[in-house]
C-alpha positions as CSV (number, residue, x, y, z in Angstrom):
1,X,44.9,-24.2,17.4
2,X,43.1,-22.7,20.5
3,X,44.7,-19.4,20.0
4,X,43.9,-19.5,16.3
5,X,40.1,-19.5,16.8
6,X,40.4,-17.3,19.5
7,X,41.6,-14.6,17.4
8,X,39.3,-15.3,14.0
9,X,35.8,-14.6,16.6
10,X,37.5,-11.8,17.6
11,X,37.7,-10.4,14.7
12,X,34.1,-11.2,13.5
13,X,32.3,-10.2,16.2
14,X,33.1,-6.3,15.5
15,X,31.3,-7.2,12.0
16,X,28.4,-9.5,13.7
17,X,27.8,-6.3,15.8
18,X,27.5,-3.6,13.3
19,X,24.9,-6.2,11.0
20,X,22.9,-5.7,13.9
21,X,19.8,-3.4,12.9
22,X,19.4,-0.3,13.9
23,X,16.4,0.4,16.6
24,X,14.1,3.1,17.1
25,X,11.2,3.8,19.4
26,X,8.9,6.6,18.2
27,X,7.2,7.9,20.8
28,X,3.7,8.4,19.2
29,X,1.5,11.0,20.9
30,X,-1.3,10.8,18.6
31,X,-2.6,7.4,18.8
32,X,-4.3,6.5,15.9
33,X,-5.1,10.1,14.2
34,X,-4.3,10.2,10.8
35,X,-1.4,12.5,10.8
36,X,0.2,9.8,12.8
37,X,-0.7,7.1,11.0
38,X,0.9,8.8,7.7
39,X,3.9,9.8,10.1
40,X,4.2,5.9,10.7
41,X,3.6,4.7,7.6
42,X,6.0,6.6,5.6
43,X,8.7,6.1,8.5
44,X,8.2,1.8,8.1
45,X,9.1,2.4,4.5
46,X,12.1,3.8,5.3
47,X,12.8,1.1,7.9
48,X,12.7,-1.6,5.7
49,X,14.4,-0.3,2.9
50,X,17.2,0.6,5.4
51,X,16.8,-2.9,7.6
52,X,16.2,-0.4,10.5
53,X,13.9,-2.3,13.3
54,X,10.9,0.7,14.2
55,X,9.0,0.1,17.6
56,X,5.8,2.5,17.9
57,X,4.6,3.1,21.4
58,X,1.1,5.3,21.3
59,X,-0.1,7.5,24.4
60,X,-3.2,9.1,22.8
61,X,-2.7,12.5,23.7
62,X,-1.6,11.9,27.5
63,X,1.2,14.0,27.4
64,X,2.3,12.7,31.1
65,X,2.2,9.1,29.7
66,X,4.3,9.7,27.2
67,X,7.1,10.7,29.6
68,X,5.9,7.2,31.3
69,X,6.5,5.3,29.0
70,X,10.1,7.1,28.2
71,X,11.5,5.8,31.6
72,X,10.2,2.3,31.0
73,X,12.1,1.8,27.5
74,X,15.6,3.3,28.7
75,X,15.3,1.3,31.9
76,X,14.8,-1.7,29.4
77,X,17.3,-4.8,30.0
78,X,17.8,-4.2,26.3
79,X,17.3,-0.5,25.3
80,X,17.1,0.6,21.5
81,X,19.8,3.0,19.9
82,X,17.5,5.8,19.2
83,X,14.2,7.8,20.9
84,X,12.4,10.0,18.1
85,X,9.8,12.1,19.9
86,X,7.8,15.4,19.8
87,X,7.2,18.2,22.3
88,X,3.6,17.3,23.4
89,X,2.4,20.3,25.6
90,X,5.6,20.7,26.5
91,X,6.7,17.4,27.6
92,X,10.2,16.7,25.3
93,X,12.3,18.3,27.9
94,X,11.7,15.6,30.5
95,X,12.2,13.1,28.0
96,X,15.5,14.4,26.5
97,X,16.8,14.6,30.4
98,X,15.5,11.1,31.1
99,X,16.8,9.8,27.4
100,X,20.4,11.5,28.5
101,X,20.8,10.1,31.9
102,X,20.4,6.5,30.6
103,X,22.7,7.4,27.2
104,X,20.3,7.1,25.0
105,X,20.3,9.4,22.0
106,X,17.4,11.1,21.1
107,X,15.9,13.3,18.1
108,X,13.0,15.7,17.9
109,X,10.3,16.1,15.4
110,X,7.2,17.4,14.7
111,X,7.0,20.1,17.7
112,X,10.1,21.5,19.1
113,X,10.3,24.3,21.5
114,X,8.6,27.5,21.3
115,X,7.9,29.2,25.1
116,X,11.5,30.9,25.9
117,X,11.6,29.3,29.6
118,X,12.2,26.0,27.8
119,X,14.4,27.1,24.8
120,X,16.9,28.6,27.5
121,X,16.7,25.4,29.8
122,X,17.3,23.1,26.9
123,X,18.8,25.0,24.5
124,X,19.9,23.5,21.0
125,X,20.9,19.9,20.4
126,X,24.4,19.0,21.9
127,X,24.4,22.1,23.6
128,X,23.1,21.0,27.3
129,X,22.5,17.6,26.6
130,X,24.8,15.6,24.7
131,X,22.7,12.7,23.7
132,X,19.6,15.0,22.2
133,X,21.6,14.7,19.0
134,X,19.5,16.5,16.9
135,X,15.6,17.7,15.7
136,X,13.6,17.9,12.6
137,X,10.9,20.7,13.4
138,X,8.8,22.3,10.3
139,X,8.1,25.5,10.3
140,X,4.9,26.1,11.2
141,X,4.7,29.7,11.6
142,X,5.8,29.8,7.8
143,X,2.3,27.2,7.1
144,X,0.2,29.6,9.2
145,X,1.0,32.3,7.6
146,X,1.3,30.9,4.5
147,X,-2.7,29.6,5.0
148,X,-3.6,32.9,5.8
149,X,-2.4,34.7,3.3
150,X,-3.9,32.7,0.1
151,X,-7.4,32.5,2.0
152,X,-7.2,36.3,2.6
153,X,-6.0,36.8,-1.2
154,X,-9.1,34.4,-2.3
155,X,-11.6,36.4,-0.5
156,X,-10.6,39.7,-2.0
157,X,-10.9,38.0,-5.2
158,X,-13.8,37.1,-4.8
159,X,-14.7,40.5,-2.8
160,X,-15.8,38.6,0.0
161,X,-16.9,41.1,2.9
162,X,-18.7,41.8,5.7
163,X,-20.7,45.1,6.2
164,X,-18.2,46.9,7.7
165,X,-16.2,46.3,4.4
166,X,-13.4,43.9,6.3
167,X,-12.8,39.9,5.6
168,X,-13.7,38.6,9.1
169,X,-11.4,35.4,9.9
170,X,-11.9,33.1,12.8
171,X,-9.5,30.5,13.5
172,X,-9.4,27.3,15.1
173,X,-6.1,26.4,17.1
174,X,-4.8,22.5,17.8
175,X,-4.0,21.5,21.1
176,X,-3.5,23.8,23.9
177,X,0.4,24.5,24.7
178,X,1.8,22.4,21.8
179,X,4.3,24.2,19.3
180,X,2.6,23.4,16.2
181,X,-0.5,25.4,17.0
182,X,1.4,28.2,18.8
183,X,3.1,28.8,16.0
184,X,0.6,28.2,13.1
185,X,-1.4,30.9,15.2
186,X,1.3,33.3,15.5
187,X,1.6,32.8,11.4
188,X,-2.2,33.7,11.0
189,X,-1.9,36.4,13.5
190,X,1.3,38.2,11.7
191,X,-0.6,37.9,8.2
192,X,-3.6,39.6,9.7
193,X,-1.4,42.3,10.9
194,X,0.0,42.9,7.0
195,X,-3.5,43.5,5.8
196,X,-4.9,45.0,8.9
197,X,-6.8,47.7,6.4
198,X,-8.8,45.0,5.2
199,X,-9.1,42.1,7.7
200,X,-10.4,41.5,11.4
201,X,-9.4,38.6,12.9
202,X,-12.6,37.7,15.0
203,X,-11.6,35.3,17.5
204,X,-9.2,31.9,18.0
205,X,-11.1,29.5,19.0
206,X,-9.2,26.6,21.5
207,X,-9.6,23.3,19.1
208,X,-8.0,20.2,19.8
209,X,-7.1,18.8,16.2
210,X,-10.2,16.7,15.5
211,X,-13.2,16.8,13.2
212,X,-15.7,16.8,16.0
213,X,-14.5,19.0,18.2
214,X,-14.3,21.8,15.3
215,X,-17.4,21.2,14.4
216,X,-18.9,21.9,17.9
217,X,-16.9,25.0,17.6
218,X,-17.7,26.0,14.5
219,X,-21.5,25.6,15.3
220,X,-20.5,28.2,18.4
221,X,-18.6,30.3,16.0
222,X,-21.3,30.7,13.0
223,X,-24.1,31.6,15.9
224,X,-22.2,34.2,17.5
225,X,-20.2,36.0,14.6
226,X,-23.1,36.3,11.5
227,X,-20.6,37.3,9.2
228,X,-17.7,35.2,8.7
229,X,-15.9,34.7,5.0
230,X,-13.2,32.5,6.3
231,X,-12.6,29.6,8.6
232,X,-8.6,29.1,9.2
233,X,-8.1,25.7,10.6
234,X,-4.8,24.6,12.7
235,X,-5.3,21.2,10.5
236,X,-7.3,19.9,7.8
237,X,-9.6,17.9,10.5
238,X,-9.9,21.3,12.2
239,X,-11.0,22.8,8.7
240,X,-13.2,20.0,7.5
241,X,-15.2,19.9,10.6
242,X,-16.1,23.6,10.9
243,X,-17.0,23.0,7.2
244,X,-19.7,20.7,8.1
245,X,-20.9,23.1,11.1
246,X,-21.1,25.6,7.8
247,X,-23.0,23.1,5.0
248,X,-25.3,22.8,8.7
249,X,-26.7,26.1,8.4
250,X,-26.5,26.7,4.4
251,X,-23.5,28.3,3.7
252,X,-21.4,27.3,0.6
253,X,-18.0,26.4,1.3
254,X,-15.4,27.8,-1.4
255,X,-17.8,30.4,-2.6
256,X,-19.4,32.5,0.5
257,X,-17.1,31.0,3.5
258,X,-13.7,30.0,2.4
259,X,-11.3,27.3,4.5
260,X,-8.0,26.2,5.1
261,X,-5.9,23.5,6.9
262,X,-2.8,22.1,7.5
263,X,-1.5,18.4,6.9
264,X,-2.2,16.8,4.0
265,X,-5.2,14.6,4.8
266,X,-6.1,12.7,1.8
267,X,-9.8,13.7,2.4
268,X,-8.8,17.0,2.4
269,X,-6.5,16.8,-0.7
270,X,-10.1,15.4,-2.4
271,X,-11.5,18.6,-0.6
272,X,-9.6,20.8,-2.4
273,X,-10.2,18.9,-6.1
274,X,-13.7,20.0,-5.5
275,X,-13.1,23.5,-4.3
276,X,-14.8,23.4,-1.0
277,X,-11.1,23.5,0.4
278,X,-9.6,26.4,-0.7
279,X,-5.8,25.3,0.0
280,X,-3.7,23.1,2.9
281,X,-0.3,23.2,3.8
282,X,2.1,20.4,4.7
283,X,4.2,17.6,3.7
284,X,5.9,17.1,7.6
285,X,4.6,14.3,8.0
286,X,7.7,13.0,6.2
287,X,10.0,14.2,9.1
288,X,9.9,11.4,11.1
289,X,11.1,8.9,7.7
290,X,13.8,11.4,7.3
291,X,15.0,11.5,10.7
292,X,15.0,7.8,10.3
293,X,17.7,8.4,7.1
294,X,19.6,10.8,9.5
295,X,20.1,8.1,12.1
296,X,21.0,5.6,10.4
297,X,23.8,7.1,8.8
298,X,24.5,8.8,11.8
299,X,24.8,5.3,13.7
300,X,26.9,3.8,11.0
301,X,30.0,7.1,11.1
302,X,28.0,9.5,8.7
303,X,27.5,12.7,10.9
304,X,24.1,14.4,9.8
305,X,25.4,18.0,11.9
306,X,27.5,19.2,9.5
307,X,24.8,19.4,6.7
308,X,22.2,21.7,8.2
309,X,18.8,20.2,7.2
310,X,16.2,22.2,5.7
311,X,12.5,21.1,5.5
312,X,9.6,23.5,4.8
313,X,5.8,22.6,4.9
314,X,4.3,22.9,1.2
315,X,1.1,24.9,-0.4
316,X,-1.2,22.4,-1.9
317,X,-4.2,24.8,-3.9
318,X,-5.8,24.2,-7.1
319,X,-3.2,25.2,-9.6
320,X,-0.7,22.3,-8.1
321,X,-3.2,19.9,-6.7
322,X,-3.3,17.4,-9.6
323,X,0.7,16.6,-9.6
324,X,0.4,16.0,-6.3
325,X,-2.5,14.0,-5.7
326,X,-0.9,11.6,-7.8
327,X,2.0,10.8,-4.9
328,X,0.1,11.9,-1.7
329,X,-3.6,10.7,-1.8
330,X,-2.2,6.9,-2.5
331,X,1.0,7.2,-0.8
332,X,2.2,3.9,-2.1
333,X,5.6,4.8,-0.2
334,X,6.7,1.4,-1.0
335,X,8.0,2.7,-4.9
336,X,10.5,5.1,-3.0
337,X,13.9,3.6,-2.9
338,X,15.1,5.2,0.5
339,X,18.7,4.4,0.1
340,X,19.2,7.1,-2.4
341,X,18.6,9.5,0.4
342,X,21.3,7.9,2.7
343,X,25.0,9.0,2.1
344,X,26.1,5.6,3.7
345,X,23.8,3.8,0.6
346,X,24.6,6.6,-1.5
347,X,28.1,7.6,-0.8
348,X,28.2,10.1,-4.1
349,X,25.7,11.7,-1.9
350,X,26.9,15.3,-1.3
351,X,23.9,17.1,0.3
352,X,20.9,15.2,1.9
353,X,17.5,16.6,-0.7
354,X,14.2,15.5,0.7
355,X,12.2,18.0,-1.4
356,X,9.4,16.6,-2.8
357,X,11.0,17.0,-6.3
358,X,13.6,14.2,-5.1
359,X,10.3,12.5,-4.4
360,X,8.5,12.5,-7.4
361,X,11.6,11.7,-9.1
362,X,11.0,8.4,-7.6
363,X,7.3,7.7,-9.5
């Protein structure tokens, strides 16, 4: 009878084991900035449709804490399964060494690796480091240039020049170092080139993703550059506070000074209803829920490598702002059923799609 009940716990506790939930630390550099908040917010409606357990730890921007506070959870007595992180100023390479020491697996998002001493020390995930298992990065050279080029093809609509018969753009990066802005920039800067008959890019100015800051800048910028018909933000807070450094001094935005940001921000969405925001670009903000998809199935035998992942950053203007106001400005994430993006829930699943058709489909 002993031996009986021996064997029958032997055989449940394989099952008792994989109910267990799966759990994620996000390592959150931005505190409570609103990109974040969406970022977290639309990753905790994956989580509980997928009974995934999702711990937030915040650093506000300190880059060195963030690697801090990586040692403390995979020196925990009872570490979680996963790490989702960025590349804050360059700090994701310390994390995925500490993360695979310990053996715990790790995914990227948001900001990868853009400076080539780091892309050849860490190369690709499972390359050098078996437990960095994979990376969700948008492309944010594509959303820089792609800002650039509809502001540049307003203004020559709307024959917006200065005297010397040029558009004159200035631009206003995010945080120094961090891949995001690098790239955005390098987006801007490779437009510019492509209409380098009719546009002078002024100046990048060094911003650090907020409102306040950009409007301290932009107050700088208007003084010193007269003429100025467009204001290229590395966000949408970037963007909407060198508008009100522009409404300051009497200009008109959307008519003689045109802007554009990046991200989504539901004020800015609003901002581009009224036309004083002439377009932003985004939609990554997702990333973080769909690594969540990806690790789940991952954890529970369905591989996400073999099905290369492809997310791009979207144009919101006013010809498509209506459809998606509906979806992004309440973001009742809530109506999404999640599991029809997981090919363990959805085993007819072929592909993963997170397009934002496959999401629309859903209200």
């Amino acid at each position: 009878m002993k031996k009986f009940i021996l064997i029958i716990v032997l055989i449940l506790l394989p099952v008792m084991a994989s109910a267990e939930p799966v759990r994620v630390v996000l390592l959150n550099p931005g505190g409570n900035h609103w990109f974040w908040r969406m970022t977290i917010d639309f990753m905790q409606a994956v989580a509980e449709d997928l009974d995934m357990e999702l711990e937030v730890v915040t650093s506000d921007r300190d880059h060195f804490l963030t690697v801090q506070q990586a040692k403390e959870i995979v020196s925990r007595k009872n570490p979680p399964d996963y790490i989702i992180t960025g590349n804050e100023k360059s700090n994701a390479g310390q994390i995925i060494r500490i993360s695979d020491e310990a053996g715990i697996k790790i995914f990227l998002i948001s900001n990868g690796f853009v400076f080539p001493k780091d892309i050849e020390a860490y190369g690709r995930p499972r390359e050098k480091y078996k437990h960095w298992i994979g990376e969700m990065i948008p492309n944010n050279f594509s959303a820089g240039y792609q800002m650039g080029k509809v502001l540049i093809n307003k203004a020559l609509a709307l024959n917006l020049t200065a005297q010397d018969g040029k558009i004159h753009i200035a631009a206003i990066a995010g945080a120094f170092g961090t891949h995001a802005s690098v790239e955005r920039v390098r987006g801007l800067q490779t437009v510019v080139g492509e209409f380098s008959d009719k546009v002078k890019l002024l100046q990048v100015f060094p911003g650090d993703w907020t409102s306040e800051r950009a409007e301290k800048v932009g107050r700088g910028l208007f003084r010193r550059y007269k003429e100025v018909q467009i204001i290229w933000g590395a966000n949408d807070t970037t963007a909407i506070g060198a508008m009100n450094a522009a409404i300051s001094i009497g200009k008109t935005p959307g008519k003689d000074v045109l802007f554009g940001g990046c991200g989504w921000y539901a004020p800015a969405i609003q901002k581009i209803q009224e036309g004083t925001l002439t377009t932003s670009v985004g939609g990554h903000f997702m990333d973080g829920g769909w690594a969540m998809v990806l690790l789940n199935d991952y954890h529970h035998g369905k591989d996400f490598i073999s099905d290369p992942i492809e997310t791009d950053m979207f144009l919101l203007d006013k010809s498509n702002i209506e459809k998606h106001s509906i979806v992004f400005v309440k973001q009742q994430w809530s109506k999404i059923d999640f599991k029809k993006f997981s090919k363990v829930h959805n085993p007819s699943l072929k592909r993963y799609d997170f397009s934002l058709e496959a999401i629309f489909q859903q209200f």
